[in-house]
C-alpha positions as CSV (number, residue, x, y, z in Angstrom):
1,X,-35.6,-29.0,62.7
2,X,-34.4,-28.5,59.7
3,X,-33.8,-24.4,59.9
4,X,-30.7,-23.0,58.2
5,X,-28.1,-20.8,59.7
6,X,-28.2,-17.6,57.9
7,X,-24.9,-17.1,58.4
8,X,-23.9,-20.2,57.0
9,X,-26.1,-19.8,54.2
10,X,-24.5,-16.1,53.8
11,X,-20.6,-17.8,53.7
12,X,-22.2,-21.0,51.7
13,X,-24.0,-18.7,48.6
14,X,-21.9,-16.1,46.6
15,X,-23.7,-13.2,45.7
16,X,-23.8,-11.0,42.1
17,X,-22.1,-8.1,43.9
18,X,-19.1,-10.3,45.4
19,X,-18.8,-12.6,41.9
20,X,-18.1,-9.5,40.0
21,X,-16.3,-8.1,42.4
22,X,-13.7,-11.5,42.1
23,X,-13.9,-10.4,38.4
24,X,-12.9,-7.5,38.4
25,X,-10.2,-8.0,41.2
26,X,-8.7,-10.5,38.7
27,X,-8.4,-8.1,36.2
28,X,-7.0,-5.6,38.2
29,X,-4.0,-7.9,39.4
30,X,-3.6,-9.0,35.7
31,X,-3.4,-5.4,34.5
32,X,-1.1,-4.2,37.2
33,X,1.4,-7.7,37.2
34,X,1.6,-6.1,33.1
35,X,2.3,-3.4,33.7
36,X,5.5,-3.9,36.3
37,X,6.4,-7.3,35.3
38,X,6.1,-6.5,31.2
39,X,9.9,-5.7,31.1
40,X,10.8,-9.2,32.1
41,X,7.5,-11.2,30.8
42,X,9.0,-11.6,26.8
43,X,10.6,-14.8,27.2
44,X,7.8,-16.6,29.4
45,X,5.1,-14.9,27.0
46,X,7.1,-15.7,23.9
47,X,7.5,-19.4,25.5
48,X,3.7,-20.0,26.2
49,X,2.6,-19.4,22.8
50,X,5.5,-21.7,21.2
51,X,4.3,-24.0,23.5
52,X,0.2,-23.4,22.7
53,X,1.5,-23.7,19.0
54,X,3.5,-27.0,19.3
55,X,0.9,-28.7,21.5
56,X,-1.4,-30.2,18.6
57,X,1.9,-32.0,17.0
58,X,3.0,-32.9,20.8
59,X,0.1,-34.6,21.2
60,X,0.2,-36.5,18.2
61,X,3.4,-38.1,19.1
62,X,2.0,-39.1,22.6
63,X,-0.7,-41.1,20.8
64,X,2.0,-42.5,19.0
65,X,3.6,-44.2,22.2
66,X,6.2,-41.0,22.2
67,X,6.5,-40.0,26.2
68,X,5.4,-36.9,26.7
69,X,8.9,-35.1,27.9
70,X,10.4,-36.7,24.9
71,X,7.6,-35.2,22.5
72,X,8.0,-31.8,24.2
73,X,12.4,-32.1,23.5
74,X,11.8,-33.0,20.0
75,X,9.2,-30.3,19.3
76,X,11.8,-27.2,20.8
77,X,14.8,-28.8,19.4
78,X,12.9,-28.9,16.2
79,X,12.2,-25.0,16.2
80,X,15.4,-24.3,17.4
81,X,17.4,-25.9,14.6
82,X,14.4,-23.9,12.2
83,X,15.7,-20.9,13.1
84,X,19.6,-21.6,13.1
85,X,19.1,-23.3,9.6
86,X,17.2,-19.6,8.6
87,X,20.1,-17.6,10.2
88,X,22.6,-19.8,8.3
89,X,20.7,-19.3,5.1
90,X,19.5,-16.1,5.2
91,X,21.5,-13.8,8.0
92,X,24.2,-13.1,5.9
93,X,22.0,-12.2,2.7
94,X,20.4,-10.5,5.0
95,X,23.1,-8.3,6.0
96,X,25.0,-7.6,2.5
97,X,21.3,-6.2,1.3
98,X,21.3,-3.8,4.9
99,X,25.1,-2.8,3.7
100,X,23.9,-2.0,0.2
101,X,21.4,-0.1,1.5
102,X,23.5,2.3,3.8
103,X,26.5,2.3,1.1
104,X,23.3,3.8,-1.2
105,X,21.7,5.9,1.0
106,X,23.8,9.2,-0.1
107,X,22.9,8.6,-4.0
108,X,19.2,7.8,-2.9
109,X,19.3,10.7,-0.9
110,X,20.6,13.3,-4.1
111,X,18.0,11.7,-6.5
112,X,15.2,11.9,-3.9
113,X,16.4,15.6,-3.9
114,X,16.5,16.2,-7.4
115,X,13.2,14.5,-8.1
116,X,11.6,16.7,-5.5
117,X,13.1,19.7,-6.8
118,X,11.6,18.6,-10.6
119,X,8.5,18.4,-9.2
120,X,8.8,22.0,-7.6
121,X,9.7,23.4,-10.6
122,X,6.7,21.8,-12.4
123,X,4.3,23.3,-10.2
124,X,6.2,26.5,-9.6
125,X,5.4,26.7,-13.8
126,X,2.1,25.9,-13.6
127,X,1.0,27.9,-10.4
128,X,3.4,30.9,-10.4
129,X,6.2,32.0,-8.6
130,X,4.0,34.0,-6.5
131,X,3.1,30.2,-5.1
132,X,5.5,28.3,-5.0
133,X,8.9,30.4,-4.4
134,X,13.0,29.9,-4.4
135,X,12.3,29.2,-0.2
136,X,9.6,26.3,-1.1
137,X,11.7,24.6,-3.1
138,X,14.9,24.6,-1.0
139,X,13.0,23.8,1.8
140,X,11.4,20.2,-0.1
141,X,14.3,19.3,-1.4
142,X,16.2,19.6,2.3
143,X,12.9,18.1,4.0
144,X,13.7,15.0,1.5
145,X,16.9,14.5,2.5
146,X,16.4,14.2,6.2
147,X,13.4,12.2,5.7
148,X,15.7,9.4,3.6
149,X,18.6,10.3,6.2
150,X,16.3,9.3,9.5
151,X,14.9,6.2,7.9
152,X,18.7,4.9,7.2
153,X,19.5,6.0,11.0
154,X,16.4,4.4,12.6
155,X,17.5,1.2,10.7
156,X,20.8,0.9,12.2
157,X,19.9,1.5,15.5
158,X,17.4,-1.1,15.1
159,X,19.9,-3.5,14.0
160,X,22.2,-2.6,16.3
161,X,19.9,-2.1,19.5
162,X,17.6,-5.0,18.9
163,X,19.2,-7.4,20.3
164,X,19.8,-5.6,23.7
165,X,16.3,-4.4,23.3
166,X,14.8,-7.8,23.4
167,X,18.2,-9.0,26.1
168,X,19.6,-11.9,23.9
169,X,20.3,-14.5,26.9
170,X,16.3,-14.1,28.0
171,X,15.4,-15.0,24.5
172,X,17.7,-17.7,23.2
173,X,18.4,-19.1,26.7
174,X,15.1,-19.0,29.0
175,X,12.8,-18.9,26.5
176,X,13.5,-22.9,24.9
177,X,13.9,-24.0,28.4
178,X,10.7,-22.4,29.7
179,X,9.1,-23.8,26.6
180,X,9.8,-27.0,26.9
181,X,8.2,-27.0,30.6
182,X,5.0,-25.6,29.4
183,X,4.7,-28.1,26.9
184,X,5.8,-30.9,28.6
185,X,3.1,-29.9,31.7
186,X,0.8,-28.4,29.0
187,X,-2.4,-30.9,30.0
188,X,-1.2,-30.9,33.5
189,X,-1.6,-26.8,33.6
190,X,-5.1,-27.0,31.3
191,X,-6.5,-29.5,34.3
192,X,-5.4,-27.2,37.1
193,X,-6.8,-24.4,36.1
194,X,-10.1,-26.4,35.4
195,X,-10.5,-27.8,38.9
196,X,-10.0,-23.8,40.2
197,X,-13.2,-22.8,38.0
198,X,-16.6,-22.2,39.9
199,X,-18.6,-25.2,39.5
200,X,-21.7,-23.6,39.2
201,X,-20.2,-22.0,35.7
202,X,-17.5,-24.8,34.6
203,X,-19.4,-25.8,31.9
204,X,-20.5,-22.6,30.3
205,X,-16.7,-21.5,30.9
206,X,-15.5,-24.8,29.3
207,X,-17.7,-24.4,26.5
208,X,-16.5,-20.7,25.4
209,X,-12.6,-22.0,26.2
210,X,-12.8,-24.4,23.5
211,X,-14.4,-21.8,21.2
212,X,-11.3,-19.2,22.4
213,X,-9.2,-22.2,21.2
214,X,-11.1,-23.0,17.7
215,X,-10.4,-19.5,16.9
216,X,-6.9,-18.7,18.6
217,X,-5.5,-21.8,17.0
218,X,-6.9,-21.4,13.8
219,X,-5.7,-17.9,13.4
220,X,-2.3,-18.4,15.2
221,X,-1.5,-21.6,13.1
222,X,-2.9,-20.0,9.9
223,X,-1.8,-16.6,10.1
224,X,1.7,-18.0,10.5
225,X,1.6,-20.3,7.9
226,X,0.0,-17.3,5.5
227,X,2.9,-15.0,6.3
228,X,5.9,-17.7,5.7
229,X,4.4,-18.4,1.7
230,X,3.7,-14.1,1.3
231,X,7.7,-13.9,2.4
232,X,8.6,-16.7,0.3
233,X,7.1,-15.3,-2.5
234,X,7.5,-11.7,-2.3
235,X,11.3,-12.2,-1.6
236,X,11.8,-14.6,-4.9
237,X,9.5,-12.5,-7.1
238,X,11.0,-9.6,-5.8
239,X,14.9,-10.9,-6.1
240,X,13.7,-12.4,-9.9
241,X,12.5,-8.8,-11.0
242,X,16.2,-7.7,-10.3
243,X,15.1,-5.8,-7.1
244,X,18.3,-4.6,-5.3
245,X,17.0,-4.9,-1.4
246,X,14.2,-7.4,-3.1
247,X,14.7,-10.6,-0.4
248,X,14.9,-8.3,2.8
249,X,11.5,-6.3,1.1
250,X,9.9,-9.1,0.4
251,X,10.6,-10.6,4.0
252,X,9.2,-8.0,5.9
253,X,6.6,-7.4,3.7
254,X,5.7,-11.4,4.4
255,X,6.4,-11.4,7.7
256,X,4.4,-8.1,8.6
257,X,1.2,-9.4,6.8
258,X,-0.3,-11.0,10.6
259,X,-1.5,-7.2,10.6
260,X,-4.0,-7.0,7.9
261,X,-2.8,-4.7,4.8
262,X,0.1,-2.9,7.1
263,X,2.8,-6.1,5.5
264,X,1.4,-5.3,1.6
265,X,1.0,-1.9,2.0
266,X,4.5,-1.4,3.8
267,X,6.4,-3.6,1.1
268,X,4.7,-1.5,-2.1
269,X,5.7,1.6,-0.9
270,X,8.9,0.3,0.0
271,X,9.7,-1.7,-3.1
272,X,8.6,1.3,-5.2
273,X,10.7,3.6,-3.9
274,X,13.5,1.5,-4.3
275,X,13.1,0.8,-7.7
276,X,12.5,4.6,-8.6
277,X,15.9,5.3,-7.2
278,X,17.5,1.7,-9.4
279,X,15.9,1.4,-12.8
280,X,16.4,4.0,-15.3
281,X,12.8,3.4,-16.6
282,X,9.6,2.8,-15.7
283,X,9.6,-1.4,-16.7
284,X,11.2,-2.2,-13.4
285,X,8.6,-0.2,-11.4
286,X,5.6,-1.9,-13.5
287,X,7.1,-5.3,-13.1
288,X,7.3,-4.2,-8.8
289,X,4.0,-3.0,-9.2
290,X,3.1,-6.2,-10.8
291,X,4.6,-9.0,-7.9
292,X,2.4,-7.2,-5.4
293,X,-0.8,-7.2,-7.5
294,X,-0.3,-11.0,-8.1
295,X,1.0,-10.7,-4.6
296,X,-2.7,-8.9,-3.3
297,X,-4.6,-11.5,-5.7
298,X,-2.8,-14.9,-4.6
299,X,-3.4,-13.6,-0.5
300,X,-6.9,-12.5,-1.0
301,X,-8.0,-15.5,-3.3
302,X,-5.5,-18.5,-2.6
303,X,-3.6,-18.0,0.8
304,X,-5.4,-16.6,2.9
305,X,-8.9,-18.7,1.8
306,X,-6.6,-22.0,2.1
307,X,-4.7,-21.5,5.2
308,X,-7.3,-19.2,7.6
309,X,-10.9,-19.4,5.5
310,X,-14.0,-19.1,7.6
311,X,-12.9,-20.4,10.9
312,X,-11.6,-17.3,12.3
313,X,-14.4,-14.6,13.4
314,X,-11.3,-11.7,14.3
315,X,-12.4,-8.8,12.2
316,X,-9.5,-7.1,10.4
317,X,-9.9,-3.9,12.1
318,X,-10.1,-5.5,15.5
319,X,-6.9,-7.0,14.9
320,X,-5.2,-4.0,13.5
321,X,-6.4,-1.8,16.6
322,X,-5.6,-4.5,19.2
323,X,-1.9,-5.1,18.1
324,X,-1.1,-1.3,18.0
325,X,-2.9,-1.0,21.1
326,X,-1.0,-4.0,22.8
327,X,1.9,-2.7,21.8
328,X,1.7,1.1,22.6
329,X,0.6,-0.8,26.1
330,X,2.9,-3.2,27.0
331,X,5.6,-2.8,24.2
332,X,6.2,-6.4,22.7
333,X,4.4,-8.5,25.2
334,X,1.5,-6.4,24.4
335,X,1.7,-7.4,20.6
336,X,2.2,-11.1,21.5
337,X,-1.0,-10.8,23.7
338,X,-3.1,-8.9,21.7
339,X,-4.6,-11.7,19.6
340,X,-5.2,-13.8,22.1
341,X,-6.9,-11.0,24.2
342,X,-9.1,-10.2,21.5
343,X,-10.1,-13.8,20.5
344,X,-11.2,-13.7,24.3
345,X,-13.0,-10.5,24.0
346,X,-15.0,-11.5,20.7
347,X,-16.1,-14.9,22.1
348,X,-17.3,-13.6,25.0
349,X,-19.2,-10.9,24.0
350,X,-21.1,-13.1,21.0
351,X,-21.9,-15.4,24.1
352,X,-23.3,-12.2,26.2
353,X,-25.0,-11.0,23.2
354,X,-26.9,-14.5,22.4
355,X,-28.1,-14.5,26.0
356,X,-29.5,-11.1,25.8
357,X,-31.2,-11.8,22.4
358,X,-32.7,-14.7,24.4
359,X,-33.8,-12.6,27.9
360,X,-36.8,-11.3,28.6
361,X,-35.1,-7.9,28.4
362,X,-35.1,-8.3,24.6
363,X,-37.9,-10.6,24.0
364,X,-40.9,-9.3,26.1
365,X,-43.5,-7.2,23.8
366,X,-44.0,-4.1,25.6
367,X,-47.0,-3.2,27.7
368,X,-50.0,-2.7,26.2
369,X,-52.1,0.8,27.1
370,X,-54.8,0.5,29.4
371,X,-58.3,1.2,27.4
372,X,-58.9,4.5,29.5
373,X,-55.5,6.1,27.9
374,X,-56.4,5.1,24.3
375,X,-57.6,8.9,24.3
């Protein structure tokens, strides 16, 4: 007798109803370990995708006979001394542009005022005073000021909050140390959670893994090296065409170019109101206007072809809408999260969209009408 407990059978055989309902239970714990936990996730987040980034060259230096803790000490002492040699270069550049800009706010601030108020006076001439009145005026011109007198506020609380915002002993001390553990157990952590995956889908989960990875690492390890040459270049053209604030512009225009036209778009207007308030004619504005053409052309043509080119399917719009999204979220863990998330999101629903193109749900022709209802 070969007849099979149906209870057995029932514990043995996972249904539809309870494999979704593991899905969405994971989910669920995910969202809600976020959302308490996303005060104090920075450094480990922050840490896991250094150490997703420094794998490849890890593993190169395993296959040359380099052990693998060894590898993992060399690659996070290596990005450490990046960033002290960028501090010691560029911090205290950095800071004497910030100074200028505060000691220049007040003279930015009157010819900001006095530009508005030309420009009031223009169309009070040209529409009446019946339009544009005394009350108008006064009211752009002290609208101007506060605008340029917030933006120099919000700047030096940024500077002088940010560190306690992002809690300097999680970043500079946990994070390296929890880096170098991922790394080092990198393979280690890839094959545990491999053995936990259902067999009956490890290979179809496997197979859309590695395409997650094609595309993560291709945009992660492009995107970065896209934004270092747009702040390289920005910040020398910029400083060359006698910019005041031209290397801090030109940074963070470089640096915020992993969001798709928000780094360009935020340096132009940046740079250009800058040099209205600095050059007495319009040939320092052009030659502004010009670094960020050549700037545009070079990252539409050059960079961004070279360094990213076909190999990464994240439309630009789905990147722009999942970082703000991430980060009105979770704050910062959100933003570091967002690609990743997405990259996951796009794969798989490509792979549920192939499958349906191939089900009989798409495929089968429908029914034809019987002969007696032709009429």
């Amino acid at each position: 007798m070969n007849a099979t407990n149906p209870q057995t059978q029932a514990l043995g055989t996972s249904t539809r109803a309870q494999r979704l309902a593991l899905l969405a239970g994971v989910v669920v714990v995910l969202g809600v370990m976020l959302q308490l936990f996303a005060s104090v996730l920075l450094p480990f987040v922050a840490a896991a995708v250094i150490a997703y980034f420094l794998d490849p060259p890890t593993c190169f230096l395993v296959r040359k006979g380099v052990p693998r803790s060894v590898a993992a000490i060399l690659m996070v002492m290596a990005v450490i001394a990046a960033i002290l040699l960028f501090a010691l270069l560029f911090y205290p550049l950095i800071i004497a542009q910030i100074g200028i800009l505060f000691a220049r706010v007040p003279e930015y601030t009157t010819e900001l005022r006095a530009f508005a108020a030309v420009q009031i006076a223009h169309l009070q001439t040209t529409l009446g005073s019946d339009v544009v009145d005394e009350k108008l005026r006064d009211l752009v011109g002290g609208q101007a000021s506060e605008i340029v007198s917030f933006i120099a506020t919000t700047l030096r609380s940024l500077i002088g909050g940010g560190f306690a915002i992002f809690n300097v002993f999680t970043l500079v001390i946990v994070t390296p140390v929890v880096a170098f553990y991922f790394l080092r157990d990198w393979p280690v952590i890839i094959s545990r959670i491999d053995g936990w995956l259902p067999r009956r889908y490890a290979g179809v989960v496997e197979a859309q893994a590695a395409e997650v990875d094609r595309i993560l690492s291709a945009w992660l390890r492009g995107q970065a090296l896209c934004c270092l040459v747009l702040a390289l270049y920005y910040a020398t053209a910029l400083s060359a065409v006698g910019l005041d604030l031209g290397l801090i512009v030109g940074i963070t225009a470089g640096m915020l170019s992993f969001i798709p036209y928000v780094g360009s778009i935020t340096g132009l207007v940046a740079a250009i109101s800058l040099a209205f308030a600095q050059f007495p004619t319009w040939t320092g504005v052009v030659e502004v206007g010009m670094v960020f053409a050549l700037g545009n052309i070079l990252e539409g043509y050059v960079i961004y072809p070279r360094f990213l080119g076909d190999r990464v399917e994240l439309h630009a719009v789905w990147v722009i809408f999942a970082l703000f999204a991430g980060g009105a979220a979770f704050g910062f863990v959100g933003v570091l999260l967002a690609v990743p998330v997405t990259a996951v999101i796009g794969v798989l629903s490509r792979f549920w969209l192939h499958r349906y193109l191939q089900s009989p749900l798409y495929l089968d022709p429908p029914n034809p009408a019987p002969v007696g209802d032709m009429h």
